[in-house]
DRENDRENZA-977236 format. One record per residue (C-alpha): x, y, z; residue number from 1. Coordinates in steps of 0.001 Angstrom, whole numbers, plus 500000, padded with zeros to 6 digits. Layout:
N
REC      x      y      z num
REC      X      Y      Z NUM
...
END
This chain:
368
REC      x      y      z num
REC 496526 516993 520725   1
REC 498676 519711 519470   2
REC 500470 520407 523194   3
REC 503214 518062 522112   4
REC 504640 520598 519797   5
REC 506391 521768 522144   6
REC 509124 519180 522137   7
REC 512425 519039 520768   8
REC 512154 518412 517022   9
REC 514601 515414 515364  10
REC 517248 516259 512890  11
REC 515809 516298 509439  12
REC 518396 514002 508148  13
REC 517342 511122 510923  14
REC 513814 511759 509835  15
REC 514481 510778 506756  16
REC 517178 507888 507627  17
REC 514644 506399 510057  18
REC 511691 506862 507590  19
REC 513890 505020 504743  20
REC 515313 502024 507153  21
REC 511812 501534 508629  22
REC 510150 500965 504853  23
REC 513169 498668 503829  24
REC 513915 500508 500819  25
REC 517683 500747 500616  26
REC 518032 498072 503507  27
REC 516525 495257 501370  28
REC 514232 492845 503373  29
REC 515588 489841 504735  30
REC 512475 487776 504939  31
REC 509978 486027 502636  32
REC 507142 487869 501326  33
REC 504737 487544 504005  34
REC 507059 488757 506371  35
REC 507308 492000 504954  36
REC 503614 492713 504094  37
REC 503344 492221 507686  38
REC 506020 494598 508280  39
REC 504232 497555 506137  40
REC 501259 496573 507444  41
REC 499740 496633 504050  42
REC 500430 496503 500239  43
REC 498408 498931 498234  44
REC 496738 497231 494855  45
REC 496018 498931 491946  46
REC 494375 498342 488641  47
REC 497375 500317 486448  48
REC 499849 498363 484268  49
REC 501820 500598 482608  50
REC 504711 498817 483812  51
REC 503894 496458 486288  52
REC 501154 496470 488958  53
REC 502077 498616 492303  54
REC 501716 495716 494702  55
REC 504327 493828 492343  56
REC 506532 497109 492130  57
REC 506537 497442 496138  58
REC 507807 493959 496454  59
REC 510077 494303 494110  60
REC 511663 497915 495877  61
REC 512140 495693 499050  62
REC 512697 491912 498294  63
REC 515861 490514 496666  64
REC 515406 488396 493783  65
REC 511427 489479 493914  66
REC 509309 487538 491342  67
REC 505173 487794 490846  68
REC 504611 484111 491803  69
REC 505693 484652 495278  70
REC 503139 486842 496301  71
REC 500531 484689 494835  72
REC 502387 481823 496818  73
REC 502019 483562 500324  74
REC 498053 484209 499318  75
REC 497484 480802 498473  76
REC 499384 479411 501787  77
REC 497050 481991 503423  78
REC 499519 483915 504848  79
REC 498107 486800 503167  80
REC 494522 487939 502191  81
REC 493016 490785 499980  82
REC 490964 493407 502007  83
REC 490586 496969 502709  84
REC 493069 499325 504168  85
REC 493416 502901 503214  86
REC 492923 501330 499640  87
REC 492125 497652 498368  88
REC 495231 496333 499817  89
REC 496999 492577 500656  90
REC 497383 492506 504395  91
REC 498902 490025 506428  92
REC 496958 486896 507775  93
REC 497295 487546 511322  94
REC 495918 490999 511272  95
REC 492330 489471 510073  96
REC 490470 490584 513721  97
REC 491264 494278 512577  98
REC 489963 493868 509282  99
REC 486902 492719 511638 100
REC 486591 495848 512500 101
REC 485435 497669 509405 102
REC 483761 494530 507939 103
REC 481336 494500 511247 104
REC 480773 498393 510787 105
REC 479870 497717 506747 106
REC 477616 494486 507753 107
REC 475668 497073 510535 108
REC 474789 499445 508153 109
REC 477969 501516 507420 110
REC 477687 502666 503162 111
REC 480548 501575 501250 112
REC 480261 502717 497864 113
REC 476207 501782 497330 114
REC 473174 500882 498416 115
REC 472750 496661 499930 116
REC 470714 494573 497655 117
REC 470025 491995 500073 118
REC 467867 489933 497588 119
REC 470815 489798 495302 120
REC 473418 489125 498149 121
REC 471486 486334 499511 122
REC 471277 485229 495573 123
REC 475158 485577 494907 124
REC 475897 484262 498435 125
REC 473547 480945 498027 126
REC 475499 479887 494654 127
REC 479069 480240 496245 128
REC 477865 478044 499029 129
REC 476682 475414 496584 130
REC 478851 476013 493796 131
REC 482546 476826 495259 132
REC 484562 479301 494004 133
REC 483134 481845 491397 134
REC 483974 485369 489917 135
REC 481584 488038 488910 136
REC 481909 486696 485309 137
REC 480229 483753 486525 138
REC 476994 485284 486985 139
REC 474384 486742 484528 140
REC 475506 490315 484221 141
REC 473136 492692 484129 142
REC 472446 495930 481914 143
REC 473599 499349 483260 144
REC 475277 499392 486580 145
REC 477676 502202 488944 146
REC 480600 502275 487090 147
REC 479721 499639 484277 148
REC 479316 497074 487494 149
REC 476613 494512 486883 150
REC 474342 494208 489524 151
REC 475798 490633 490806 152
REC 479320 492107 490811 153
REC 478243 494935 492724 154
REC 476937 492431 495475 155
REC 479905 490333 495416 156
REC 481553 493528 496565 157
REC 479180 494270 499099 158
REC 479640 490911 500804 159
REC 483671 491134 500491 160
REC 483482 494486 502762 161
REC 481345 492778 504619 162
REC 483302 489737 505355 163
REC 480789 487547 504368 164
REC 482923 486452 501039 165
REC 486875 486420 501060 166
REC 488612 486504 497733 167
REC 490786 483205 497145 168
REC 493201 484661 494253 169
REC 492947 486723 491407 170
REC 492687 484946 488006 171
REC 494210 487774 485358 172
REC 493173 490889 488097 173
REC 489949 489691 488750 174
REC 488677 488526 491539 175
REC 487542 484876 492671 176
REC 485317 484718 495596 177
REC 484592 481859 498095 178
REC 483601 481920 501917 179
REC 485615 482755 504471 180
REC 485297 479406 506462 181
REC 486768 477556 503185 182
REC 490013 480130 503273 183
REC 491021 481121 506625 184
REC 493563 479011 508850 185
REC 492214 477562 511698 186
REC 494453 478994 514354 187
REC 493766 482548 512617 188
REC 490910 484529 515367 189
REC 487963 485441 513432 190
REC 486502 487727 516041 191
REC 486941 491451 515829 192
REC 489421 492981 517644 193
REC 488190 495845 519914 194
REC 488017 499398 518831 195
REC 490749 500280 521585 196
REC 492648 497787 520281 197
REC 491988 498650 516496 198
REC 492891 502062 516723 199
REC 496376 501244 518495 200
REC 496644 499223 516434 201
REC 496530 501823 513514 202
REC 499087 504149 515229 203
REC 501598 500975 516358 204
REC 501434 499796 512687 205
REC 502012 503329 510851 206
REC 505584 504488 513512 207
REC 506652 501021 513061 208
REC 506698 500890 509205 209
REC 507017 504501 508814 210
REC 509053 506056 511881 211
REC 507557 508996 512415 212
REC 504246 510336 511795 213
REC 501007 513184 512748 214
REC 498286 511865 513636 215
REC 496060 512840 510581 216
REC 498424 510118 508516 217
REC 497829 507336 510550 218
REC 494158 507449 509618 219
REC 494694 508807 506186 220
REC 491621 507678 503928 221
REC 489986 505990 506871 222
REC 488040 508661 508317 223
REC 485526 506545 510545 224
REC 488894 506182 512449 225
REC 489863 509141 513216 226
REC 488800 509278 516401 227
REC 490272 506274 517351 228
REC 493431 506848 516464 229
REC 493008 510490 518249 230
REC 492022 508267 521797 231
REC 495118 505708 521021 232
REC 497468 508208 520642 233
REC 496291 510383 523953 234
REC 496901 506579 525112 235
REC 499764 505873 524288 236
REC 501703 509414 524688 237
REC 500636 508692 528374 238
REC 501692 505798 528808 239
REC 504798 506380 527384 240
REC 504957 503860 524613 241
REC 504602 506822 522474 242
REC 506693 510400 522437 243
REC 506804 513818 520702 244
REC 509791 515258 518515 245
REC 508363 518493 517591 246
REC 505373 518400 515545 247
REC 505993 514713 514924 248
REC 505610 511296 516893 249
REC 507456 508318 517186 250
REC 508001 505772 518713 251
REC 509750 505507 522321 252
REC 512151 502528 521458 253
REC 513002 504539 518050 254
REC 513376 508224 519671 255
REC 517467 507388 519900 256
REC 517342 504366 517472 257
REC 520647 503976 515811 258
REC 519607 504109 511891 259
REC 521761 503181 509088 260
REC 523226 505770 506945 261
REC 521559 506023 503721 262
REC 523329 504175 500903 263
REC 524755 506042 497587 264
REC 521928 504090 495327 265
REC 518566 505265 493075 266
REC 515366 503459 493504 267
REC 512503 503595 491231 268
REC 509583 504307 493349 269
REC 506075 503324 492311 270
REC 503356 506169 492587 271
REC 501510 503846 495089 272
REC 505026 502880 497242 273
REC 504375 503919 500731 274
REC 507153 506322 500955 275
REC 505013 509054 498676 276
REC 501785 508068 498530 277
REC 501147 510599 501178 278
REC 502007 513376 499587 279
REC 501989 516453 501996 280
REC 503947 514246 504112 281
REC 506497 513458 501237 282
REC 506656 517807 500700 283
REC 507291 517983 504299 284
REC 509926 515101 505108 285
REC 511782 514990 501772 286
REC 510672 518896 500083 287
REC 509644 516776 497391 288
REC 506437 517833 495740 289
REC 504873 514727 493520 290
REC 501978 514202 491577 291
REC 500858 511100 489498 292
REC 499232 512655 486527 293
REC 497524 510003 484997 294
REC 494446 511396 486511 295
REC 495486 515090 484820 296
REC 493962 515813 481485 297
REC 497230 515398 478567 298
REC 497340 519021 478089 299
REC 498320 519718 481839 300
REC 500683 517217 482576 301
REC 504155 518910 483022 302
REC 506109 515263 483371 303
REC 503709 512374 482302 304
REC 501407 509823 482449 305
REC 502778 507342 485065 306
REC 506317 509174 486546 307
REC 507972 507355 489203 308
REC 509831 509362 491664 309
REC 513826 508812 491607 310
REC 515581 508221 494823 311
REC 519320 509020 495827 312
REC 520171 508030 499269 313
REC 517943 509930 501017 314
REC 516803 512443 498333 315
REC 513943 512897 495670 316
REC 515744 513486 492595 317
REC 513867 513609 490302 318
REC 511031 511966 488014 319
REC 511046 509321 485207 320
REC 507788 508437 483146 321
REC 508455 504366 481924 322
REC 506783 502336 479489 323
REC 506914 498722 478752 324
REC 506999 498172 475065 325
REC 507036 494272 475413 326
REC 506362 494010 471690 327
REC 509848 495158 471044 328
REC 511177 493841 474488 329
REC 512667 497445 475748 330
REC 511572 499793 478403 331
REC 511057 502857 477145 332
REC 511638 506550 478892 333
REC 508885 508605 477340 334
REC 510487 511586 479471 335
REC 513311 512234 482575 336
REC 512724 515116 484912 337
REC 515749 515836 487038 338
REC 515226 518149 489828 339
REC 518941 519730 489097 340
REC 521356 518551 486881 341
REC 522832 515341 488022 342
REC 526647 514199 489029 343
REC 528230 511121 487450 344
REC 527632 509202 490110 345
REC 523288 509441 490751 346
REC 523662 509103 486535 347
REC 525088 505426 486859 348
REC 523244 504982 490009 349
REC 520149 505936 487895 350
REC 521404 503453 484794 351
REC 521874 501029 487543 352
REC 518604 500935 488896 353
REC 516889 501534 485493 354
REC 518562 498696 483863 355
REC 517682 495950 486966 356
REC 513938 497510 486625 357
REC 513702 496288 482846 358
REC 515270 493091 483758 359
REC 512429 492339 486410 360
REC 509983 492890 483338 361
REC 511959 490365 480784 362
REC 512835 493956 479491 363
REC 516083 495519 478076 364
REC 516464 499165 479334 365
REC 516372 502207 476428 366
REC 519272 503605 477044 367
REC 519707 507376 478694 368
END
């Protein structure tokens, strides 16, 4: 896999051009909602609100005018449903079959996070059937349980990576199950797609919202895959679809793709965006070295609880750690990291951006 190293590398400065036009982030997305999830391929969840929720955030990097009710919108028109990708994640509609993929491998026998109660799944399963809709709070919970799970919740779960239950919408963040034949379209194919065409399907998806890539980040977190995405790349560098540019890949259409210059504006990244979430790929590409520290213990955090990483055209910048006060209606900077003193113009950039943040929120910005 490594003989491709060999090739003539890309300019560092198209790298990142190509890697910044391909997520949308200075380029805003033209489209509606659904659109672009399909675009990224996926749209990471997570349970933090410090600010807003990362899926929210994302949207908001990419779409114009972004507000919360659209996304719920494209889930209830089902042109977008909650599953698994690297990480719980929204993914677009027409990418179901893939999700297949790993829902089959769960259902044979593949461990998720525990061990199958099938006498509780068959339990949790019948009442959906009869009953409609229902979350885990609409089941006895019971004492104990991984991670403060009751047992019922825990087989909800096991049935959603399974396939057998699809979640309809969140009410609050939680989740509200119901059966797959009451949610998805009717011209959507249930079937799983085929490993081959899974695994290409993983490598396609990453160069075309990302640009370039190594192998070991197209099947980051999703180690079952890696050898699939090993055999579609082999593939695909021989059928030419795919090339080399040094230690990277990319695709053929993009190896001479005119890219837009990267505008003189700051974006607020969330700690889950797509651009850093990988973060030896974010030291190599952009020499930025990033770490969300809300997992570090207080007394070793050098820049915060939640920092988002500050982008200038095509630069990390720095770091600012945000907090919404919506008692007193302001967004507050608990602390702002710059990675060398800024110029006048990434300071009113960084107002700028900071100021159309807290408006998304109903927010007024603290000022600098």
């Amino acid at each position: 896999m490594k003989a491709y190293t060999k090739a003539k590398p890309l300019p560092a400065d198209f790298i990142r051009a190509l890697v910044l036009s391909r997520q949308q982030v200075q380029h805003p997305w033209t489209g509606d909602v659904a659109g672009l999830v399909e675009h990224l391929g996926a749209l990471q969840l997570d349970a933090i609100q410090v600010i807003t929720r990362a899926h929210h955030h994302q949207l908001f990097t990419r779409l114009p005018g972004y507000r919360e009710a659209q996304l719920a919108d494209a889930e209830q028109a089902r042109q977008v449903f909650e599953y698994w990708s690297h990480a719980a994640a929204y993914l677009p509609m027409n990418h179901y079959r893939f999700a297949r993929v790993r829902m089959d491998r769960i259902r044979e026998g593949q461990k998720h996070w525990f061990e199958k109660n099938d006498r509780l799944c068959r339990f949790v399963l019948d009442r959906i059937r009869a009953e409609g809709p229902l979350t885990a709070s609409d089941f006895v919970r019971a004492k104990g349980g991984w991670w403060t799970w009751s047992d019922e919740k825990k087989a909800l779960e096991q049935l959603f990576h399974e396939g057998e239950l699809m979640v309809s919408r969140r009410e609050g963040f939680q989740k509200v199950f119901d059966l797959p034949e009451r949610l998805l379209p009717s011209d959507v194919e249930a079937s799983a797609a085929t490993e081959r065409e899974y695994g290409e399907q993983l490598v396609r998806g990453f160069l075309r919202a990302h640009g370039v890539g190594r192998v070991e980040e197209m099947h980051y977190l999703r180690r079952p895959d890696r050898e699939l995405v090993k055999s579609a790349v082999a593939a695909m560098l021989k059928s030419g679809e795919l090339v080399p540019a040094g230690d990277e890949l990319i695709l053929a259409v993009d190896r001479k793709a005119d890219v837009p210059t990267p505008r003189r504006m700051v974006r607020l990244l969330s700690p889950f965006d797509p651009v850093v979430i990988q973060r030896k790929r974010l030291k190599r590409l952009f020499d930025f070295e990033y770490q969300l520290e809300c997992y570090v213990p207080e007394a070793k955090r050098r820049f915060g609880y939640f920092c988002l990483p500050i982008l200038y055209r095509d630069r990390f910048v720095g770091v600012v750690d945000l907090k919404a006060d919506r008692a007193a209606g302001v967004l507050r900077i608990k602390a702002l990291h710059w990675q060398a003193p800024p110029t006048s113009g990434l300071e009113t950039g960084f107002n700028k951006a900071l100021g159309d943040f807290a408006r998304f929120h109903g927010l007024i910005a603290e000022p600098v």
